[in-house]
N, C-alpha and C positions, 0 to 999 in steps of 0.2 A: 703720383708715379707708382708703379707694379714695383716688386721687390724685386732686385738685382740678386739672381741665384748665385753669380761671382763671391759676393761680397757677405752672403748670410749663410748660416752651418744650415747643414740638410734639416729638411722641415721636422718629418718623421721623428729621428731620432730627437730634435729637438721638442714636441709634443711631447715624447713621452716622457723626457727628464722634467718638462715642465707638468705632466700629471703626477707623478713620482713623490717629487720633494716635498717635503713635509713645506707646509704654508708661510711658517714665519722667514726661513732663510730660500724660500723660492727665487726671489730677486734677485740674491747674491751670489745665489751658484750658477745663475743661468749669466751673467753678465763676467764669470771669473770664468766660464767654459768661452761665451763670447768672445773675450779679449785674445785667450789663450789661442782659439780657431784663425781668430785674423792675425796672431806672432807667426803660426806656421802657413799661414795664407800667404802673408809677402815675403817668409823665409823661403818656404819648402816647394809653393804651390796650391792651389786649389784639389787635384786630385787627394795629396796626401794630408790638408786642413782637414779633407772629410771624411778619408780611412781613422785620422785621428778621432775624430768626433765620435765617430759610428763607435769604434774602439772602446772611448771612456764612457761614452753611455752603457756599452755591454757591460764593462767593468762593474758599473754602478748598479747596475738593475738589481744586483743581488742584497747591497747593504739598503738602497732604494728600501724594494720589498718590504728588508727586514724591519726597518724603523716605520715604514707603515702599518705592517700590523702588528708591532707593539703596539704604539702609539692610539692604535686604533682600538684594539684589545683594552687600553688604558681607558680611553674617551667610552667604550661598550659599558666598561666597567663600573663608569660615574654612571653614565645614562643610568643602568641598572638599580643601583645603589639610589638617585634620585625619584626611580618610577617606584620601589620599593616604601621609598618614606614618603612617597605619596600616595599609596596603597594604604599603608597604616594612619596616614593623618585624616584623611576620608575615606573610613572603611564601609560607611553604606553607601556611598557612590562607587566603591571599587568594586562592592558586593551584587549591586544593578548591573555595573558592565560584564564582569567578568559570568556571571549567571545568564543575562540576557544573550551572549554570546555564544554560549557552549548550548543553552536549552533550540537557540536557532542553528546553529551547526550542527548540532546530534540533530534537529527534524530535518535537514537538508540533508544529512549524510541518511538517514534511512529512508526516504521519500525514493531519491537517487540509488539506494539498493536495488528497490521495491523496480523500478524504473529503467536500470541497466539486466534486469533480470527478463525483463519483458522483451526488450532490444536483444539481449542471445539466444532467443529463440532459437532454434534451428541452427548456429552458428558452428557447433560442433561436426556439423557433415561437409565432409571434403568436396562434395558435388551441390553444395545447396543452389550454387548461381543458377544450374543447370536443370536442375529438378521442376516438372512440370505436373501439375496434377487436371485432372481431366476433365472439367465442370460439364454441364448444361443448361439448357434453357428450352420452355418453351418459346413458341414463335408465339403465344398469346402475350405472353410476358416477357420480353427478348430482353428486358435489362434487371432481370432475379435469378441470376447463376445458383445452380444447386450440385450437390458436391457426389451423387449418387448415379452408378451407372450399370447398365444390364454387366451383369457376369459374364457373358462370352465375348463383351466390348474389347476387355485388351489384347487376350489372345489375338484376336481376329484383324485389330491393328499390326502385331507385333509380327504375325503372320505374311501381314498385305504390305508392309510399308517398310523396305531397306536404310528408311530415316531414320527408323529408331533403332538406338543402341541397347536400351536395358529396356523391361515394360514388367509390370509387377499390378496385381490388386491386391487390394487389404480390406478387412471389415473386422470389427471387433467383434466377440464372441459373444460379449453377454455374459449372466452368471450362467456358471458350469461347474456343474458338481463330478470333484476327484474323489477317488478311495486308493487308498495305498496302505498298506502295514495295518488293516481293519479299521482306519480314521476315515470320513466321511466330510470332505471340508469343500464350502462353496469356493472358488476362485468367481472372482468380477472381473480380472483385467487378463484381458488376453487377445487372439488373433489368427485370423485366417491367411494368410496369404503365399503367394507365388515365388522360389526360389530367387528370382534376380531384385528382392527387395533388398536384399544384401548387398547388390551392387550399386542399386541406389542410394542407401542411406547407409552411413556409417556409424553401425551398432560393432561395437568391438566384442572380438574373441575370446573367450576364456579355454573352454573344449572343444576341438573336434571342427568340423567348419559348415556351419550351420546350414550353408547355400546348400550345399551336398544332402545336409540332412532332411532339410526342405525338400526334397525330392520324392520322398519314401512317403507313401500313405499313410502308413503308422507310425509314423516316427516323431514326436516333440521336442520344440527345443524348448531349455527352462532359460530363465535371466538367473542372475546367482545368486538372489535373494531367493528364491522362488525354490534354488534347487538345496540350497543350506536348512531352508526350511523343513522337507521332506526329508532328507537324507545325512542332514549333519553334516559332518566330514565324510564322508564316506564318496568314493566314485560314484555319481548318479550317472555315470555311460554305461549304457543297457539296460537298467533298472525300469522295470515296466509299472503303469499307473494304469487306472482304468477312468476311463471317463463316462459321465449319464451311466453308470450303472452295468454299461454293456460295448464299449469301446477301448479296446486293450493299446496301448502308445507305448513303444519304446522310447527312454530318452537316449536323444542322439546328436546333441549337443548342446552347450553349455554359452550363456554370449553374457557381458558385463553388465548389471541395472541397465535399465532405460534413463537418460538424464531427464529429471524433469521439467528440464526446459525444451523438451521436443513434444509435439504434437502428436504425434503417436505413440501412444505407450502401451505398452504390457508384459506381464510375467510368461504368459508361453504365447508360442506360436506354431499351427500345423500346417499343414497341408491346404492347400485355399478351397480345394475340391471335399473334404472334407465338411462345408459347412452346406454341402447338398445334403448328404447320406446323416448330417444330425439333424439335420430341421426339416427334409424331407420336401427338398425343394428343387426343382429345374433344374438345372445349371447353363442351359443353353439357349435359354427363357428372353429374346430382348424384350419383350413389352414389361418384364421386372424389375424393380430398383428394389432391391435388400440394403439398402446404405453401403453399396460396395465404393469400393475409393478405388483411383485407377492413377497408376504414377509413372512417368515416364522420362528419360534421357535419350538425349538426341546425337548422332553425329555430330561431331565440330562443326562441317559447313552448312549447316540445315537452318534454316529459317524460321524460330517458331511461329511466327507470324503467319506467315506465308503458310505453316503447315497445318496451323489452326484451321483456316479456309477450307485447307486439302480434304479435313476429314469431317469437316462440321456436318453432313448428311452421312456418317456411315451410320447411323442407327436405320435412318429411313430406306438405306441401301436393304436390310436385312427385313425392316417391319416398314412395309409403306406408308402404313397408315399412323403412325407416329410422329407425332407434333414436337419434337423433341431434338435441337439440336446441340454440337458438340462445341466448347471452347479451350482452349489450353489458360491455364492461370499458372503464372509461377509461384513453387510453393513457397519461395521465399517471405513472400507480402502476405501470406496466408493467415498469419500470427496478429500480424500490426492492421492489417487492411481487411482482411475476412473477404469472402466473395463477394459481397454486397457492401463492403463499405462498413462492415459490423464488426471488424477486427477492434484490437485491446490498442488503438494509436488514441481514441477521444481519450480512455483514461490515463494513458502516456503523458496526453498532455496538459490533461489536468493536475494529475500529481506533479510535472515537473513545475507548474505554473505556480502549487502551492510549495513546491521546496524553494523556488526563489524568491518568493512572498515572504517567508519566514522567516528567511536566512536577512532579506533587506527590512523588515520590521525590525530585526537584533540591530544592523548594523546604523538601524534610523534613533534607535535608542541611543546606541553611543555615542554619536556624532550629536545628536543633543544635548548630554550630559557631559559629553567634551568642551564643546563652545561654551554651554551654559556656566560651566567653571572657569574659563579663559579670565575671569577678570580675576580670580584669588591667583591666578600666575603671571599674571600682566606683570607685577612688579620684578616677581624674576627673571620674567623674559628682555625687559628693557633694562636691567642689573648687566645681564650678561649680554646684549648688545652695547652697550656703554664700554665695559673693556674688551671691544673684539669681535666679539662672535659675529659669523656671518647666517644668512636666511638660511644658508645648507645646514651648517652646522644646528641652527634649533632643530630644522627638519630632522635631519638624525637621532637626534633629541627625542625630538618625539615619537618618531617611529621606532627606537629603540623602545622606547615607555610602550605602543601599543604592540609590539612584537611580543613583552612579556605578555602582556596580557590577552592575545589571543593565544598564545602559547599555552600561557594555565588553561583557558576555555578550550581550546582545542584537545587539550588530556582529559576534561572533564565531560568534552562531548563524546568522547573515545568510551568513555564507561557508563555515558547515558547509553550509548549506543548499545553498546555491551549487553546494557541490561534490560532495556527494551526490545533490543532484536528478538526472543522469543514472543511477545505479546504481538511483534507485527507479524509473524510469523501465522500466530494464531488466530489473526483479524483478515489477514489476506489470504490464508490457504498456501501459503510457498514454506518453505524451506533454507530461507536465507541463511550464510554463517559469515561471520567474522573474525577473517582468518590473515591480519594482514601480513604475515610470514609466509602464506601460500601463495598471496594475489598480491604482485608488485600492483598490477592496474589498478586495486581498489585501492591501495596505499596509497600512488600517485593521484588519483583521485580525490582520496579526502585531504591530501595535503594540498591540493589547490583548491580544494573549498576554504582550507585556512587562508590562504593566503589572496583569494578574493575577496573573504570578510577583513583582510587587514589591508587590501586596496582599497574597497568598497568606504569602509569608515574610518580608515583613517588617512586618506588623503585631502581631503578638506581643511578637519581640526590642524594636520601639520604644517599647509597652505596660511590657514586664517591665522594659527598660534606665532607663525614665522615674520607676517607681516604687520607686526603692531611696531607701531613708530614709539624708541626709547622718549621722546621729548614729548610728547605727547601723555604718556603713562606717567613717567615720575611729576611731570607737572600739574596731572587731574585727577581729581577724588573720586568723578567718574567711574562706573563697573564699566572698563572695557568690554567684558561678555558682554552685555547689553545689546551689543552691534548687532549681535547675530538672531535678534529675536524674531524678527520677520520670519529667518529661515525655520527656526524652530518651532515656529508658529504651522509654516509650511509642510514640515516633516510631521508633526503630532496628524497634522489633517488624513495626511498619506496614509499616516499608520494605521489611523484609527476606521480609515476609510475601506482598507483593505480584511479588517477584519470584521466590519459591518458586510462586506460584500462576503465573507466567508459564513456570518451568521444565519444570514439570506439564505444563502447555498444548503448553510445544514436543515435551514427549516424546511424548506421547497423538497431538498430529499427526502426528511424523515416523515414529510403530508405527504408525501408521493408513493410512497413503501408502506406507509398508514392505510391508504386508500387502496392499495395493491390487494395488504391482509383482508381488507374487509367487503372486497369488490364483490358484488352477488356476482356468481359465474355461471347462473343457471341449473346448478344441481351441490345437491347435500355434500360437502367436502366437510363437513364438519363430523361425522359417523361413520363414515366410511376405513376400510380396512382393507385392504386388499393382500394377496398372496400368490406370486409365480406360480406357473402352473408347472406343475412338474413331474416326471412317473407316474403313477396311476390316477393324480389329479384329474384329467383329462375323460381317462375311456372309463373309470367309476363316479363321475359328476353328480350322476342322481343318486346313488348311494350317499356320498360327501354332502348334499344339499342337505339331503332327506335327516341326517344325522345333526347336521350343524342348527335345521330349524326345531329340533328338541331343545335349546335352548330359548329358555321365553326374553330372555335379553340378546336374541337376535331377530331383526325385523322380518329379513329376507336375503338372499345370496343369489349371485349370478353369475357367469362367465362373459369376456367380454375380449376381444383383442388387445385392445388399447383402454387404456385410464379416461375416463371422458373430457379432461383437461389436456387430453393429445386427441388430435385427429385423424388417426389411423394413418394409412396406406394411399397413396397418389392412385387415381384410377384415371386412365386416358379413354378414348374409344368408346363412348356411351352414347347412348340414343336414347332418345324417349318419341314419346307422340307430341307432334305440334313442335317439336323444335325447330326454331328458324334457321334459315339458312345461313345468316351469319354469327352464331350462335358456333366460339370454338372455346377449347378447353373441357377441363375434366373436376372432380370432385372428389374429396378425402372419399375415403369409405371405412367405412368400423362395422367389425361383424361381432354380433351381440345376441347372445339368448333373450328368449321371450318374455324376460320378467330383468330384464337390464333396468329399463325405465324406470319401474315402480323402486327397484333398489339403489339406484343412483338420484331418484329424484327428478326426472328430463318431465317438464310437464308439456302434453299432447294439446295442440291448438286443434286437430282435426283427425279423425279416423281412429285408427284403432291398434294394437302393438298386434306382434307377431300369433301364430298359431303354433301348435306342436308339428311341425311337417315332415313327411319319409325323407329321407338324404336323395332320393330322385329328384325332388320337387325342392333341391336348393337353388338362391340368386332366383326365386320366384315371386315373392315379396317385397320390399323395400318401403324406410319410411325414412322420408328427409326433413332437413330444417330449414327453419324458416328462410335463413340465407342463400341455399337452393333455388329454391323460387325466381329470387333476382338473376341467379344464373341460365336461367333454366329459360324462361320468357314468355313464360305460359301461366293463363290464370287458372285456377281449380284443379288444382295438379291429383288429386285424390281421386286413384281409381283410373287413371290414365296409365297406359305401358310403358314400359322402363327397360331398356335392356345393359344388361354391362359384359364386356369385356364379346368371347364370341357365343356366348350362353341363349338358352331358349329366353324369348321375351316374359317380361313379368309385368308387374303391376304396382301402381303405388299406394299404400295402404293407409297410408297417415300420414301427417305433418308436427315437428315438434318443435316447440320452442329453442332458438340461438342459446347455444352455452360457448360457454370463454372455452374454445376447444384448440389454441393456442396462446404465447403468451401476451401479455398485454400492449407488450410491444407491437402486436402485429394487428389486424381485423380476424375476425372472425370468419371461419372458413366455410364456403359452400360444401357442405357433406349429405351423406348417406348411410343408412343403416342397412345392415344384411345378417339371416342367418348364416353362415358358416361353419361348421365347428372344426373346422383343420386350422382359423386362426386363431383360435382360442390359444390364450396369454396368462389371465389373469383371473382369480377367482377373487371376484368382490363382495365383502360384506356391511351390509347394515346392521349396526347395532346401537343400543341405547347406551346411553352416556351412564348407565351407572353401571357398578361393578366391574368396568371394565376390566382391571387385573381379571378378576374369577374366570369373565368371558372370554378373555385371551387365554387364560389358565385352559378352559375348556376348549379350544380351535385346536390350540394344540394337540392336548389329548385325541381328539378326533384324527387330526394329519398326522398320527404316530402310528395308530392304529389301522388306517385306510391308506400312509404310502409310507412305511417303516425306513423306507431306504434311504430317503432324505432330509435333511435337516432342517425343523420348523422353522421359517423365517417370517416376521408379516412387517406390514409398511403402514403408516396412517397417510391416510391420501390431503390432507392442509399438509403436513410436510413434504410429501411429494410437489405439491404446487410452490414452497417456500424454496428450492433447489431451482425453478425457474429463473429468478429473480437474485440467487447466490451475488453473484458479481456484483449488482447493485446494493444489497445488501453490504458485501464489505467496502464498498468506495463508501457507505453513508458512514457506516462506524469510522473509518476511516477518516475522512475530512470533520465528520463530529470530534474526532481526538486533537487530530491540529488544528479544529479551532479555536477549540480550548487554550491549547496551547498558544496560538498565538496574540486571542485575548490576554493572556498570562504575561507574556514577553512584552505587552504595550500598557498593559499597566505596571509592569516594574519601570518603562520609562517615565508612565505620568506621576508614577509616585517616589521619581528620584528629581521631577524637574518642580513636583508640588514642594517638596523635601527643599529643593536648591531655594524659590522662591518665599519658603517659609524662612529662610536664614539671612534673603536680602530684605526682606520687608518687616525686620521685628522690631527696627526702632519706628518705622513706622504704626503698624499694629500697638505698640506701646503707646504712643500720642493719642494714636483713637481711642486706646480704652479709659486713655488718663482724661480726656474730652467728651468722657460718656457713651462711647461705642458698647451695644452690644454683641455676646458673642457672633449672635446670629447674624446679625449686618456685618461682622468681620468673614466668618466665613463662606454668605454670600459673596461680597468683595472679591476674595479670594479663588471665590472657585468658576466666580462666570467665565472669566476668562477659558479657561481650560472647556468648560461644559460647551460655551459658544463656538470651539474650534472642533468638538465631537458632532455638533449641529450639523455645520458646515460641511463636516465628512460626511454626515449622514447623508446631504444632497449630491455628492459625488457618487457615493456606492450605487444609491437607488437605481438608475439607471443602467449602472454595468452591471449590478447583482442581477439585472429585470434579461435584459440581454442574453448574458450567462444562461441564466435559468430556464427562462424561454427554450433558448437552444438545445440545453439538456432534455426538457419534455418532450421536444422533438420524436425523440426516439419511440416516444410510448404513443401508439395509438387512442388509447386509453388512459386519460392523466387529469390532472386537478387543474383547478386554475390559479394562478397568482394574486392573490388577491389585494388589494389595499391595507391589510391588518396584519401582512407579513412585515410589510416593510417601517410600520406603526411601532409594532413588537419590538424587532429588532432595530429601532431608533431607541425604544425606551430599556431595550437591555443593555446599548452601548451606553444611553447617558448615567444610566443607576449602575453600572460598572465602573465607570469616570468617575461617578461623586463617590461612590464606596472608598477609589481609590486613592484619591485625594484628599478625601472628610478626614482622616487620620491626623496627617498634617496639619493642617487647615484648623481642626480642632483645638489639637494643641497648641500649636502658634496662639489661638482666640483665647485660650481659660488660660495662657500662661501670664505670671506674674506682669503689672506693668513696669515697674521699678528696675528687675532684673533685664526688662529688656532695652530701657533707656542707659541700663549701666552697661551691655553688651558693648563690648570691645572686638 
């Protein structure tokens, strides 16, 4: 039969007096309110039984409260006191836990720095939803978006099309040399661009309103690092600077750092038309991409979709013959996704994959060492189920006990953090801090990392510690732990499995970044030298040449556009003789003096390098590589005509052997060689490997002498190539530290459960030796177990490691292979890590007395 609502007090209030009351008199008060409800039931009524009820529960709820958290305060207070003198009675077990916790929560909490920093990209701009930036594609290659667009692209949008609201381009400056107050200093971070970049991104104000200032030809804005720099305290509004030696800038306003967590950075920024009249370039040029960037916001009702469509042919609207069309990308995903799918989301989510890797290798240790002790508490846990206690109460129990103890670990991961955070800082290139009085979010953050690892490991042990039967314990001499060996059997595999899959990882990377360093690229990077070209670099070259081969430690010098490890400039629109009709696309071009080759090392499969030619007779020669060819579709291309861009036809003069003229990542690109000297970049030198200081000592000299005005700067070109590869380079140091570290964290487990196992098996180990056991047969005994569960992991990893890593190579065109002795190695480094870490134990247990251990009590 249903409950008669007549006859019983309200549900509600009556729940809550029964949650309330403390447990021993629960019975008694709820059957003395009972009785009292049904007196004024058949006295008074039903309505007024249940104003009375509602009543004395209000009444009660306060002393209720009160005696609950005392009481509970009381019971915190024992737990405490209990987990305490269990702290001190097993101090190298508390010493495993409480270490193995904190060293996996500080690498979870920095991993997750590292990882929430990459995720606010751009997050700081009021309009990021909305922000669109302006890719392309050739129709050869309609699925490789490239981020570069003619200069009179947006105007000419912003112009045609009532859709958009704001429209801005941007291009960085390059280095550019300032003088002010007679100082002569390079700046590298800077930028071009169009007043309404302001309205698209929100860079905040310090001086004056930047938009405005944006307008002015001469006018610069500084960031406020940039202007503290130059000017101290002092007003730097109106204060003039000169730029290259011969461009006078008023500063005309002032805007906060760039955050760096935005993709666009820099210390100034001019005028966008400005970056014609320095470099001495077009501006109204479409067959040109200078790496201009184009950014856009749309009206509310506008479709980017639909408006992508709208404009994808306006290059070809202006330049027929361009193969080149338009897409909107949002720049939201620009950070995480990159245009091609090359954005910083793989290494997101590989570092998040190792901070939960690390964080459950800690909490796989505990929950080991937990159970694994469960039989030295057995007896007190069926002590105190005997008078009373119930399953909640041990529960609280023990979650009080591991509440202290992630609490100590989590103060202690607080000051690994602490003191690590500058070394991640200096391994990944950022700038992290650890400010938790600034950022509630990262506060809240690492407090639910603690409190994950205190779900994670300790909801089991509290489960498994809760349910041991008293009749069963005080009756058997049995180790209750024992039960759970399966599982710890289980967990050792995981752990060990996960960090063999980590060892994998490091080695695949550090052969892959090995193989990088040592890749023949087709030309001398190992002597080369190179130096911006700069002020009179350029129009006194044969003087600078003629001067620098007076040194007998230099080979030879050249000029060159591009570093031969870039591929120059995109060139569309070329024709040769014999090209097929279905034959579309274009070809890097690099324009290089006549002694490029001999000084970079490019060695000639065919023909012959360039001549000395009048400036009439340029784009009249050309010599390509061997990867041309395939593009091209013609055999015996030497001595056949070439035409580029809308120039008189020329001639091909030679053929040179493929160099690595992008990064490994990618293939090798169809290119071209040309004299030019208006793209001249770079002066390159060969020299011999001795004396270097002296030889540099003397470049200089020379470039003081021949261009006084600017500041000697030189590059070694193997470092310039080490800068391609940066990114990879710190994920390898990277996952190499946490591997370390997590190796680290899984042997303090095996050498707290070797440790556990050495103190259940000593009267055993005693009988052996008293029966003639030697040591070595003891600590074989003792150690297969553990080496044969490292085995076993090793067959688990193999596979996901192989997978993994596979996938990673992916990316590099050019990569190693995996070979069978990776996964050899790192078998034989997890099992010689296991026996290191166990043979301790294991030892001592074998050479210790027999006597003492059959007296063991």
């Amino acid at each position: 039969m249903g409950r008669d609502k007549n006859l019983s007090p309200p549900r509600l209030p009556e729940w809550i007096v029964r949650r309330l009351a403390w447990a021993e008199d629960r019975f008694s008060i709820q059957q003395n309110l009972r009785e009292e409800y049904m007196y004024i039931l058949e006295t008074r009524g039903a309505r007024w039984a249940h104003l009375w009820y509602w009543g004395h529960m209000i009444r009660s709820l306060f002393p209720f409260v009160k005696l609950a958290v005392y009481w509970r305060f009381i019971m915190l207070k024992n737990y405490l006191k209990i987990a305490l003198r269990n702290f001190v009675k097993h101090k190298s077990f508390s010493f495993i836990n409480i270490s193995g916790l904190a060293i996996g929560m500080a690498c979870c909490m920095l991993i997750m720095m590292w990882v929430q920093d990459e995720l606010n990209y751009e997050r700081f701009h009021e309009n990021l939803d909305d922000i669109f930036c302006i890719a392309n594609y050739s129709t050869d290659t309609p699925d490789v978006l490239g981020s570069s667009v003619p200069a009179p692209l947006v105007p000419y949008l912003k112009d045609r099309y009532v859709e958009i609201k704001h429209a801005s381009r941007f291009r960085g400056s390059g280095r550019r040399l300032f003088s002010y107050d007679g100082n002569n200093v390079f700046e590298d971070s800077g930028g071009f661009a169009d007043p309404e970049l302001f309205d698209i991104f929100s860079f905040k104000t310090v001086l004056n309103d930047p938009k405005a200032a944006l307008t002015d030809f001469n006018t610069i804005i500084l960031t406020k690092s940039m202007a503290e720099r130059y000017f101290g305290s002092e007003d730097p509004l109106g204060k003039t600077m000169k730029l290259e030696n011969q461009y006078v800038f008023s500063v005309g306003a002032v805007i906060e750092d760039i955050p760096k967590n935005s993709s666009i950075q820099f210390d100034y920024l001019i005028k966008f038309e400005n970056f014609g009249r320095f470099d001495r370039v077009e501006m109204d040029n479409w067959g040109r991409h200078e790496n201009y960037s184009g950014f856009v916001i749309f009206h509310d009702s506008v479709d980017p979709e639909v408006f992508s469509e709208k404009i994808a042919g306006a290059i070809v609207d202006n330049l027929p013959d361009s193969n080149f069309r338009l897409k909107l990308h949002p720049y939201k995903n620009l950070r995480l996704f990159g245009l091609n799918n090359d954005g910083s989301l793989k290494f997101v989510l590989i570092f998040s994959a190792i901070a939960i890797l690390m964080l459950l290798i800690a909490c796989i240790n505990f929950v080991n060492l937990t159970t694994a002790q469960a039989g030295k508490r057995a007896k007190e846990i069926g002590l105190r189920k005997v008078i009373g206690a119930s399953k909640s109460s041990i529960r609280r129990q023990v979650y009080s006990e591991l509440v202290a103890i992630v609490t100590i670990a989590f103060v202690l991961a607080l000051i690994l953090v602490y003191l690590f955070l500058p070394r991640l800082n200096a391994l990944s290139g950022k700038s992290l801090t650890l400010t938790l009085s600034g950022s509630l979010g990262l506060l809240l953050f690492m407090l639910g990392i603690a409190l994950v690892t205190l779900i994670v490991s300790g909801t089991y042990p509290a489960f498994y510690l809760s349910a041991f039967s008293p009749a069963k314990i005080l009756n058997s001499a049995t180790s209750t732990g024992s039960g759970s060996s399966s599982l710890r059997k289980v967990l050792v595999i995981a752990q060990f499995a996960i960090s063999i899959v980590l060892i994998i990882s490091t080695i695949v990377i550090t052969r892959q970044m090995i193989y990088i360093k040592n890749k023949e690229l087709g030309f001398d990077k190992d002597h080369l030298v190179y130096i911006d070209i700069l002020g009179n670099l350029k129009v006194r070259y044969d003087t600078v040449k003629n001067e620098l081969l007076k040194n007998p430690n230099i080979n030879s010098v050249t000029v060159a556009q591009s570093l031969p490890n870039i591929a120059g400039n995109f060139a569309g629109s070329l024709d040769w003789e014999g090209k097929p009709a279905d034959v579309r696309g274009g070809m890097n071009f690099i324009a290089v003096e006549k002694d490029y080759f001999d000084t970079v090392g490019i060695e000639f499969l065919e023909g012959e390098t360039f001549k000395t030619i009048p400036d009439n007779q340029l784009l009249r020669e050309f010599i390509i590589n061997k990867k041309a060819i395939e593009l091209m579709g013609i055999e015996n291309p030497v001595g056949k005509s070439f035409k580029m861009w809308d120039r008189d036809e020329g001639r091909i003069i030679g053929i040179v052997k493929n160099v690595h003229n992008a990064p490994l990542h990618q293939e090798i690109r169809p290119a071209f060689y040309v004299q030019f000297p208006y793209f001249y970049n770079y002066l390159i030198i060969n020299m011999k490997n001795e004396n270097i200081q002296n030889t540099i000592g003397f470049i200089q000299d020379v470039h003081k002498r021949l261009n006084p005005n600017y500041p000697f700067e030189f590059h070694f070109m193997n470092e310039n190539i080490d800068r391609f590869y940066q990114k990879e380079r710190q994920v390898n140091r990277l996952i190499t530290y946490f591997t370390v570290l997590a190796i680290f964290i899984s042997c303090l487990g095996l050498f707290g459960l070797s440790l556990f196992m050495a103190e259940q098996r000593i009267k055993e180990i005693g009988i052996r030796k008293t029966l003639g056991a030697t040591v070595t047969h003891i600590v074989g005994l003792m150690s297969k177990d553990f080496l044969s569960l490292v085995g076993v992991a090793n067959l688990i990893a193999w596979p996901a490691s192989y997978f993994i890593m596979n996938k990673w190579l992916q990316n590099f065109t050019y990569r190693i292979d995996i070979g069978l002795w990776i996964f050899a190695l790192a078998a034989a480094m997890a099992l010689f890590i296991a026996l290191l870490t166990i043979s301790f134990q294991t030892i001592k247990a074998a050479t210790s007395n027999p006597v003492d251990s059959l007296r063991y009590e």
